[in-house]
N, C-alpha and C positions, 0 to 999 in steps of 0.2 A: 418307655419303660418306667416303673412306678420306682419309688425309691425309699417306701415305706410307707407306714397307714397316717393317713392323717386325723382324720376322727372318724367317731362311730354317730349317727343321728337316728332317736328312738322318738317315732310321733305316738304320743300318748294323751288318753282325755286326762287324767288330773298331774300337771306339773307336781302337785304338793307332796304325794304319793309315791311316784317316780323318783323324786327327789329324795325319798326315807332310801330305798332300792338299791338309789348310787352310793350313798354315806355309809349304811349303814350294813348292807350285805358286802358290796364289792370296795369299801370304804375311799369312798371317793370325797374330793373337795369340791363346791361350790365357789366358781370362779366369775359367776355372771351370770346375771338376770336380767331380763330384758322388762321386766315388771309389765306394764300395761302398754307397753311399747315395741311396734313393731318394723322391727328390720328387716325380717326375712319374712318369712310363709305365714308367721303365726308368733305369738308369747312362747319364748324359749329363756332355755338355764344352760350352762356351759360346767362342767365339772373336769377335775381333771383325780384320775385311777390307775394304780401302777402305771404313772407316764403317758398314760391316754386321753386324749381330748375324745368327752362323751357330748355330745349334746342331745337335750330330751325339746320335742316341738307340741306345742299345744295342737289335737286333732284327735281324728276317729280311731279307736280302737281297733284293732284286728278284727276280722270277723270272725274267725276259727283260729285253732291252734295247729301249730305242722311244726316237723321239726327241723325247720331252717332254724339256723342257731348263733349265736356269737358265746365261744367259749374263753373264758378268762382264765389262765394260771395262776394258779396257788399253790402253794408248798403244802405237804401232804398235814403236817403236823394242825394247821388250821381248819382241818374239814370239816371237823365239829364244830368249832365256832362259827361256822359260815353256816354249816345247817342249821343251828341255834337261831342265826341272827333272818337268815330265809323263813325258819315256822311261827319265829315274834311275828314277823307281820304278815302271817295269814297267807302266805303266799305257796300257790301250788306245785309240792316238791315234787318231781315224778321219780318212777321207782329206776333203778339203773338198769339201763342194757347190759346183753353179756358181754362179758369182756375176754380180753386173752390176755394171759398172765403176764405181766409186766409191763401193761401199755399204759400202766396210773390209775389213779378214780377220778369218778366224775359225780357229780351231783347236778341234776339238771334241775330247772323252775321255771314257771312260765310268770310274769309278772302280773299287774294288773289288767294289761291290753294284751296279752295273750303274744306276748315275745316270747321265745324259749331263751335259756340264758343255760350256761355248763360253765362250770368251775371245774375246773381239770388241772390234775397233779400231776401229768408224764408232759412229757416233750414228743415233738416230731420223731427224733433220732432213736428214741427208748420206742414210740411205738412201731416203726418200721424193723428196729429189732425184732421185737416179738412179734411181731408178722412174721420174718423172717426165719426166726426158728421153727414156728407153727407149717413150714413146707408153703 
């Protein structure tokens, strides 16, 4: 049995890039750099974001875009500034799916390798409610 998430690992061709992404959409800190040195698979950085160990791996790009996803929570009052800080840098917002009332918003982005990423304002509990009304 698992007993929580331990990190998330995002392989991406430009670390420098990646790294604006974590700081600056999802505001994360840079806790390690591996610089031209390698421990693992490849040149990696370690960030840590509401609590989460993120690591980003120097590598290939996606080849398409799908919508496997990692969605982050955010308080609703920040939405704007999170799509502010997602259109600085160029980054492709896509438009939102339908929702059912009261399950939160989402703002979804694909980064530079074609990661989907959602920033999401409900919880589990609020959208199984509103499933739940919905019949």
């Amino acid at each position: 049995m698992i007993s929580g998430l331990s990190h998330i690992t995002f392989v991406v061709k430009d670390l420098g890039k990646m790294s604006r992404v974590i700081t600056e959409v999802l505001g994360g800190v840079e806790v390690y750099s591996s610089g031209d040195k390698t421990f693992s698979v490849s040149r990696e950085k370690f960030f840590v974001a509401g609590g989460l160990w993120i690591a980003i791996m120097e590598g290939k790009a996606l080849n398409e875009k799908n919508y496997n996803h990692v969605a982050f929570k955010i308080d609703e009052a920040k939405i704007g500034a999170c799509r502010r800080a997602i259109e600085a840098l160029g980054l492709d917002v896509k438009g939102p799916r339908p929702r059912v009332e009261g399950e939160g918003q989402s703002i979804y982005f694909h980064d530079y390798d074609n990661h989907l990423f959602e920033l999401h304002t409900g919880t589990l509990d609020e959208r199984l409610a509103a499933y739940e009304r919905m019949g």
